[in-house]
PLY file of the C-alpha trace (Angstrom):
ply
format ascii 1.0
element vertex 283
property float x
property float y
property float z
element edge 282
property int vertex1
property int vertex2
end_header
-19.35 45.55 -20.10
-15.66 45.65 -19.58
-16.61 44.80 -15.17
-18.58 42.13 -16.41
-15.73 40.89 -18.29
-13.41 40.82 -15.83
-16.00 39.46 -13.22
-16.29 36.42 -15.49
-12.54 35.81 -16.08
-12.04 36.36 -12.42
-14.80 33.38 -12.26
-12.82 31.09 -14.16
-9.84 31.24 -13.03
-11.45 30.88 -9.25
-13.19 27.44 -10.75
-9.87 25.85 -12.44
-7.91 26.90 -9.47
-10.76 24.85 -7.68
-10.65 22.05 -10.12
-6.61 22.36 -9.37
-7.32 21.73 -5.28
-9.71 19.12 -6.09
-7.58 17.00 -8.03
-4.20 17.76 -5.80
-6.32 16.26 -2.78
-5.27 12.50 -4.22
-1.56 12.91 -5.41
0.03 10.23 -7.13
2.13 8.53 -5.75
5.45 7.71 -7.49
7.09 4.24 -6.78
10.25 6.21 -8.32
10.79 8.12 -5.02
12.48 7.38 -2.00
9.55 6.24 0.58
10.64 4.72 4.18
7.44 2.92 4.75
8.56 2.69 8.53
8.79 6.84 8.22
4.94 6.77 7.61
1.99 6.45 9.33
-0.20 3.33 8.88
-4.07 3.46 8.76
-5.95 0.51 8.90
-9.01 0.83 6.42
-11.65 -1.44 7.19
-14.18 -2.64 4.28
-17.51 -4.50 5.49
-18.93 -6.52 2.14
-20.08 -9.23 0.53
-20.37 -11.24 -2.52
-24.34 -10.87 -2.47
-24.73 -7.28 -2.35
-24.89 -5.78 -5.89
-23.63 -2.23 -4.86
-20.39 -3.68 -3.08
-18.34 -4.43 -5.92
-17.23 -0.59 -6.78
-16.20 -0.54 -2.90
-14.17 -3.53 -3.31
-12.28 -1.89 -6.46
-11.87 0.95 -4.42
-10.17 -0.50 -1.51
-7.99 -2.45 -3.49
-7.22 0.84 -5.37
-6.32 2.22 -2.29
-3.98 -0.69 -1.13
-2.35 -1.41 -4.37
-1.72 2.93 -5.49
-1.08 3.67 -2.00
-1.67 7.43 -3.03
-0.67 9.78 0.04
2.55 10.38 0.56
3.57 9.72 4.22
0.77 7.51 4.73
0.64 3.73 4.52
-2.62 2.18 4.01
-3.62 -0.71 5.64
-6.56 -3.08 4.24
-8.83 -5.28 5.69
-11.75 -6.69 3.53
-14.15 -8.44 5.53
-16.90 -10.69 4.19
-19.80 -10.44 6.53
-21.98 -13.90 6.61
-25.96 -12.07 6.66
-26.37 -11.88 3.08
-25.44 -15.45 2.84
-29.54 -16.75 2.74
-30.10 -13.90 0.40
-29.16 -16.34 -2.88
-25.25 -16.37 -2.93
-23.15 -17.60 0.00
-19.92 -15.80 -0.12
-16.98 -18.24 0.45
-14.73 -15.37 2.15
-17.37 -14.97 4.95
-17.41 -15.38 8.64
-20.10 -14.49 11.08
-16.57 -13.48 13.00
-16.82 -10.64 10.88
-20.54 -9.59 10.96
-20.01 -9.38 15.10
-16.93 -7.23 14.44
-19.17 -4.91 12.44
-21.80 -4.95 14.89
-19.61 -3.90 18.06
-18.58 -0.90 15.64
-22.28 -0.16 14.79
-22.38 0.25 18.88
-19.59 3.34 19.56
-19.16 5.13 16.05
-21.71 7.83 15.57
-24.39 7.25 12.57
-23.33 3.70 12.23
-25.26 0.48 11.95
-24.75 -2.23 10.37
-24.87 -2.20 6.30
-22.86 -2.99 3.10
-20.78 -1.87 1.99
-19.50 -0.24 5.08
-16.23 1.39 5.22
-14.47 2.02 8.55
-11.13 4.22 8.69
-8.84 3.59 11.81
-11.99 2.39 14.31
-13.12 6.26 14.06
-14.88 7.03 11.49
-17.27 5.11 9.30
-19.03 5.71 5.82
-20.80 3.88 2.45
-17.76 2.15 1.07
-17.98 3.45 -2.44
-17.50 7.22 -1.53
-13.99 7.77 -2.74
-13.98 11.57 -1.91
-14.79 10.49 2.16
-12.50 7.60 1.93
-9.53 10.04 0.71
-10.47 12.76 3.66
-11.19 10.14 6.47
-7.74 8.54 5.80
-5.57 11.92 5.85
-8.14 12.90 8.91
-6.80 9.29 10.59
-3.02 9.96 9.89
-3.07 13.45 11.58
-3.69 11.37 14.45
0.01 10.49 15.66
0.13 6.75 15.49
2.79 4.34 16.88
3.86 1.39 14.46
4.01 -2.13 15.35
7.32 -4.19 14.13
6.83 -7.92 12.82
9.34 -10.18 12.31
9.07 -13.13 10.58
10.48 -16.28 12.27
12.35 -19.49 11.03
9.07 -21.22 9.94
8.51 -24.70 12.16
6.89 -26.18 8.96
5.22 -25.77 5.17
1.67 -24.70 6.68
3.05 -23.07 9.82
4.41 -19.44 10.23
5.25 -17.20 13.17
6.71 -13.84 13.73
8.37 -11.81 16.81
6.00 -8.47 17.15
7.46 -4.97 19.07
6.24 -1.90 19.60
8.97 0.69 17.71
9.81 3.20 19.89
12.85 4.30 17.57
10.69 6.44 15.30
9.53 10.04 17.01
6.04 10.36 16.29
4.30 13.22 14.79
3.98 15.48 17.85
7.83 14.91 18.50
7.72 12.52 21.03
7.92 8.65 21.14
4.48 7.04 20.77
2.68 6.92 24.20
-0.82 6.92 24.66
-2.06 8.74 28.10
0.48 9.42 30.64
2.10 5.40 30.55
3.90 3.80 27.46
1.41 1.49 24.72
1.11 -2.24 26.74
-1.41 -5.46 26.52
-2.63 -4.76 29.79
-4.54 -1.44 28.31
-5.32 -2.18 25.00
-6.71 -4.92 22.36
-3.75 -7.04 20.30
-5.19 -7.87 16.99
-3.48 -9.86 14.63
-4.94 -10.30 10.80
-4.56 -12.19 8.16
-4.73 -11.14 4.45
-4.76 -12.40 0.98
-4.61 -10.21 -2.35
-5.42 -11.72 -5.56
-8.93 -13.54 -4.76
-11.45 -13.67 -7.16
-14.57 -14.93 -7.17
-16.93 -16.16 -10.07
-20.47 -15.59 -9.00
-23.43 -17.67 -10.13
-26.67 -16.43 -7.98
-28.22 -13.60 -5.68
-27.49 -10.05 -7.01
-24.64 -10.14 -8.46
-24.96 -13.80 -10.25
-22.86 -13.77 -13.53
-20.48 -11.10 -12.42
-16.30 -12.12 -11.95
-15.76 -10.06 -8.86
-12.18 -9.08 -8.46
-10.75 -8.30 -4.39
-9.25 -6.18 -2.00
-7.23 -8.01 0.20
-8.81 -10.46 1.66
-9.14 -11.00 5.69
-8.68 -14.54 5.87
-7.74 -14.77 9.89
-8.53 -12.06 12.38
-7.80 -13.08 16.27
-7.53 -11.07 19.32
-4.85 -11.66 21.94
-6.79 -11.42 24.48
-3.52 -11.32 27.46
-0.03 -11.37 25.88
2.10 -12.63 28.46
4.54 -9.12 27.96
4.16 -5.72 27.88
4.53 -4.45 24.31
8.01 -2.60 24.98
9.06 -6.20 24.73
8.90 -8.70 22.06
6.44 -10.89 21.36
5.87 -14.51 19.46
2.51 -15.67 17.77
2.32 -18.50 14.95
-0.13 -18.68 12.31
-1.55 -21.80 10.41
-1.68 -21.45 6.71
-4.93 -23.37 5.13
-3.65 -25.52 2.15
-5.56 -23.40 -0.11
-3.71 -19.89 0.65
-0.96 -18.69 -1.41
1.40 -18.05 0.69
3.41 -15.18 -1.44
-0.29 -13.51 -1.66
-0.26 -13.30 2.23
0.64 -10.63 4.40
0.21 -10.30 8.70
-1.19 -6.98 10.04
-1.22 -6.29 13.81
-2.96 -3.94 15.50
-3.56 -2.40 18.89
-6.88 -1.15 19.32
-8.68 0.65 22.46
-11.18 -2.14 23.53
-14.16 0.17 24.78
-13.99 2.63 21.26
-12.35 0.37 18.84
-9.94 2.99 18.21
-6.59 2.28 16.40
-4.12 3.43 18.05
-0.81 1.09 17.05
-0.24 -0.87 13.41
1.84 -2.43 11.10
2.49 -5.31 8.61
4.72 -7.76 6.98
4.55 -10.19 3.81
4.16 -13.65 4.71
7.21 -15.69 3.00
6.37 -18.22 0.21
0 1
1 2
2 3
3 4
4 5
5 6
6 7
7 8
8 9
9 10
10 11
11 12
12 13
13 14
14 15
15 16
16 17
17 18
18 19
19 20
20 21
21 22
22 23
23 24
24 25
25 26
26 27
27 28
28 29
29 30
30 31
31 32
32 33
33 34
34 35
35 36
36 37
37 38
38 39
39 40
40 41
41 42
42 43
43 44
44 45
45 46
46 47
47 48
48 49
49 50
50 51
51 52
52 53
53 54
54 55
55 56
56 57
57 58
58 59
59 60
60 61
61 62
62 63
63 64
64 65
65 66
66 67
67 68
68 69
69 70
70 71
71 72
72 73
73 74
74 75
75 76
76 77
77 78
78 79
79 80
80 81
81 82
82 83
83 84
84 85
85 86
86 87
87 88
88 89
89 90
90 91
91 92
92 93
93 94
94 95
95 96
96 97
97 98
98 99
99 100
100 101
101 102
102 103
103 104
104 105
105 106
106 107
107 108
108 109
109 110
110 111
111 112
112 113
113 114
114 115
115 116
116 117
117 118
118 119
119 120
120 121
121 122
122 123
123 124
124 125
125 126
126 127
127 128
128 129
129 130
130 131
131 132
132 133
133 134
134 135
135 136
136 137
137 138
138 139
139 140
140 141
141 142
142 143
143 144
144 145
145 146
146 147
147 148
148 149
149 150
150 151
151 152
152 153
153 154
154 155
155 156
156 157
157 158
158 159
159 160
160 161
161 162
162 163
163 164
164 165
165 166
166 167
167 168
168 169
169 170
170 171
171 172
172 173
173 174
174 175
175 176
176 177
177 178
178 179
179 180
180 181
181 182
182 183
183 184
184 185
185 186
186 187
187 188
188 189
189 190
190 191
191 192
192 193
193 194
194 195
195 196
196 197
197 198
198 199
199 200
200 201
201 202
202 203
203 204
204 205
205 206
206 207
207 208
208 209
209 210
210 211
211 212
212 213
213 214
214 215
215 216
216 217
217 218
218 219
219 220
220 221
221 222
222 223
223 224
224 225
225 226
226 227
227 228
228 229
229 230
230 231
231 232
232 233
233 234
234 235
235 236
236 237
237 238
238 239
239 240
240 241
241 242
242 243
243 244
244 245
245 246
246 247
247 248
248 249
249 250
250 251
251 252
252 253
253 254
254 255
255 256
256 257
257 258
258 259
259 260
260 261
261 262
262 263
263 264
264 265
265 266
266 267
267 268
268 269
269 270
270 271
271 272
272 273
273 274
274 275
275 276
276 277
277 278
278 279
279 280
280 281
281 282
């Protein structure tokens, strides 16, 4: 009796030192303490959705979650939501859509392994992708992504030429060591626009949406942030190891202090992330 005892209070403290891991695997983060974001390493976390599909809303909260909590230390999460345009006959058209995005999903659905193309889809860093709503995955795809040494992208923000115009000055930082000690390379010759894919995206927090058909028809659906423009560069006239300028137009409609610019450098055959970074747009 006495074995059996001790078998089952060895059991229980092996489950609440489980419980213990489980919950430490999602830290809080406290705004309290000192965090460099240039110190940590950004993540873009891609979210493939829409206002007609009924099981996309949890994804949404969770992505926004994710941006606004920022929860792992040394990590900076990046998010794109993007509204793809195929449920749009399906009863509801989604006014944060773009078939720009539905082809962005698709050449994903061609290089990452068990892909396609569904919603909600979320894709972590152009590496790995999963259903949108799985919080544990997201949490262990993202700290999978940032063990992956990362350089970060610098963006400036310019004089702006007018009200609905803005541009910034965009660098690669090669001040910052990365995470294997050196300065962020990629291959045996130094990050440049002749090798990989210059994104540049625009985002807007705060959208919501009151729906009034297709699945979710009655439901106030709340946002991530929002991709509002994505463009490739498709040949910067510099290498990045020097600066350079882009200019985005503002639609009348965007709040400007609910904007922020994240570039990207991404390998064009896998999709991979390799380079990132952001700054607020200024009201």
């Amino acid at each position: 009796m006495r074995t059996r005892a001790l078998i089952g209070i060895a059991a229980l403290l092996i489950a609440a030192l489980a419980c213990l891991s489980f919950f430490s695997h999602w830290p809080v983060h406290s705004s309290a303490l000192p965090d460099d974001a240039a110190s940590r390493q950004p993540v873009i976390v891609e979210l493939f959705t829409s206002e007609g599909c009924s099981s996309c809303p949890p994804a949404d909260s969770l992505l926004a979650k994710l941006a606004q909590d920022q929860p792992f230390e040394g990590i900076e999460i990046l998010p794109l939501e993007e509204h793809v345009d195929y449920w749009n006959s399906l009863g509801w058209t989604d006014p944060f859509s773009s078939v720009d995005f539905s082809r962005r999903q698709e050449q994903y659905a061609v290089v990452l392994p068990d892909g396609g193309v569904y919603t909600p889809q979320m894709i972590v860093d152009g590496r790995a992708q999963f259903i949108g709503n799985r919080t544990h995955e997201a949490r262990d795809q993202i700290r999978w992504a940032a063990s992956h040494p990362k350089a970060r992208l610098l963006l400036t923000p310019l004089p702006p030429q007018n009200t609905r115009t803005r541009s910034f000055e965009l660098r690669l930082d090669n001040s910052q060591p990365s995470r294997a000690g050196i300065l962020p390379t990629f291959g045996s010759a130094p990050v440049n626009s002749t090798t990989l894919d210059l994104w540049i995206a625009l985002t807007e927090k705060n959208l919501r949406s009151k729906v009034s058909s297709g699945e979710n028809s009655g439901a106030t659906l709340q946002h991530a942030p929002v991709v509002r423009l994505l463009h490739k560069l498709q040949s910067p006239s510099k290498p990045l190891n020097a600066p350079i300028q882009f200019s985005l137009d503002l639609d009348e409609h965007w709040v400007p202090a609910n904007l922020t610019v994240i570039a990207f450098l991404a390998n064009p055959q896998s999709h991979q992330i390799t380079a990132a970074g952001s700054v607020p747009v200024a009201p």
